[in-house]
C-alpha positions as CSV (number, residue, x, y, z in Angstrom):
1,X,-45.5,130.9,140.0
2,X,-48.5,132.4,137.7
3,X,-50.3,128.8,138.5
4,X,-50.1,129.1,141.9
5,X,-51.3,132.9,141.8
6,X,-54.2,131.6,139.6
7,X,-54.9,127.9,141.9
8,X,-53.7,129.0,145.6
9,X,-50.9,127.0,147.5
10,X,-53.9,123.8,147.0
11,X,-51.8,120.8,148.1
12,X,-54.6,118.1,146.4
13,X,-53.1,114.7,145.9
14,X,-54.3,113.6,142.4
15,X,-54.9,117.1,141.3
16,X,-53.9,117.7,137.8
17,X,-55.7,121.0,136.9
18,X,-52.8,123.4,137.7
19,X,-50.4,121.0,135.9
20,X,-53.0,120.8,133.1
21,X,-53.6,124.4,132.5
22,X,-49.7,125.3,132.4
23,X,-49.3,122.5,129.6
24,X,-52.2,124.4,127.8
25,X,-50.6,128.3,128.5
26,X,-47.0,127.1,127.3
27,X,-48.5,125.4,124.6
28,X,-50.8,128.2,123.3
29,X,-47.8,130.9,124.0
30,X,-45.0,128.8,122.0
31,X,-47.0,126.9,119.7
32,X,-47.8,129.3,117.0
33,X,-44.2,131.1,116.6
34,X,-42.4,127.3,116.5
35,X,-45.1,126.3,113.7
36,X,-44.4,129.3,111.9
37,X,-40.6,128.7,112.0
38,X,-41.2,124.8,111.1
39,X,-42.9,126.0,108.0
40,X,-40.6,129.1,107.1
41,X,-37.5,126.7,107.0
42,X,-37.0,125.2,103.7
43,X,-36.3,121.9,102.8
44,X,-36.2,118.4,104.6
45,X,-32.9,118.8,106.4
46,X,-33.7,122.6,108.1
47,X,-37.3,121.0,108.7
48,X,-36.1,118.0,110.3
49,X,-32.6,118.4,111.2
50,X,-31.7,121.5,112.0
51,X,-35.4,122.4,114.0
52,X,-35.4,119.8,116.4
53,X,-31.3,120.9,117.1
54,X,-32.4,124.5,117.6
55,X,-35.1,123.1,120.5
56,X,-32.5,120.6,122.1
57,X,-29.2,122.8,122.1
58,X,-31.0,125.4,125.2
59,X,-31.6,122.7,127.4
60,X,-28.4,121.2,126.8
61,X,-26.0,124.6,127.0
62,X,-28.4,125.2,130.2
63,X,-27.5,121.7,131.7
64,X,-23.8,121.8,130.4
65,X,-22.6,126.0,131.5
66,X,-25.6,126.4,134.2
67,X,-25.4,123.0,136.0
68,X,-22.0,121.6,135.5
69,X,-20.1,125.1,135.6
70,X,-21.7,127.6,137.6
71,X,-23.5,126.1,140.2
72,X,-20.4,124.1,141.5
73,X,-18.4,128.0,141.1
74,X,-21.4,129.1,143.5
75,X,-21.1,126.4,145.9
76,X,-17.4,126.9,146.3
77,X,-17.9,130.5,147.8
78,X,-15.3,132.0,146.0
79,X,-18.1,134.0,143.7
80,X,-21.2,133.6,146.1
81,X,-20.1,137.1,147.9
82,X,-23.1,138.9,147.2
83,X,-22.7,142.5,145.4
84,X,-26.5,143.6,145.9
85,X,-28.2,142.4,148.6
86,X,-29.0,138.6,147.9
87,X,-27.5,139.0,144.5
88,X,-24.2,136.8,144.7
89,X,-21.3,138.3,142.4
90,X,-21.9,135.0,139.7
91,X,-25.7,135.6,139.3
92,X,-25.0,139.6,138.9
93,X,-21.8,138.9,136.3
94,X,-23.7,136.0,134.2
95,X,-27.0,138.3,134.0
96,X,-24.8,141.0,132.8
97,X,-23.3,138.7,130.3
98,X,-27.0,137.2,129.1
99,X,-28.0,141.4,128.9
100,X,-24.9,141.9,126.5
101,X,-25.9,139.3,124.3
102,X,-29.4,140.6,123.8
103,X,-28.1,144.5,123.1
104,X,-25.8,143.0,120.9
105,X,-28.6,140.8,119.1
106,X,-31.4,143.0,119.4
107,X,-32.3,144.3,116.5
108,X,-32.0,140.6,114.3
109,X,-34.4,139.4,116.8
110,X,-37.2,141.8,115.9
111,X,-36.9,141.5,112.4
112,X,-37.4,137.6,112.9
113,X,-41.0,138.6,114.7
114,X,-42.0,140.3,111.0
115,X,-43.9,138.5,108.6
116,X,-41.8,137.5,106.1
């Protein structure tokens, strides 16, 4: 969405630049914290083990709850009745879950953005 605000709605076969520069604003935004966990963890196994786990288990929990539970719950209509305008009932109750989990876990995530 920010690339297309920054590049237009160009439709140039062959163009890479908008691809390009997202690589490099992802990269630049999540680079330095992931280094800085790589060389926090101690020893081989958290540096090599458990690291790589931590960067594979989002996509997979996404793919397995996301893709495999609630989008076929959505497509059955029995949760798509929307609460809010446009909002069906599922997207409104898992937002409210993911919300929940972050005022729960608040406070441990700012103390990991300290220096240690």
């Amino acid at each position: 969405m920010v690339m297309r605000m920054i590049f237009g709605q160009q439709r140039v076969t062959g163009s890479h630049g908008p691809a390009i520069a997202g690589l490099v604003m992802v990269l630049v935004l999540t680079g330095p914290p992931l280094w800085r966990a790589f060389v926090i963890l101690p020893g081989w196994k958290a540096k090599y083990l458990a690291f790589p786990a931590f960067l594979y288990l989002p996509i997979l929990a996404d793919y397995a709850v996301i893709r495999q539970v609630l989008n076929p719950l959505l497509a059955e209509r029995n949760l798509s009745r929307n609460l809010l305008p446009g909002i069906p009932a599922l997207v409104m109750g898992w937002g409210l879950l993911c919300l929940i989990i972050y005022l729960i876990s608040h406070q441990r995530l700012r103390s990991l953005m300290q220096a240690a």
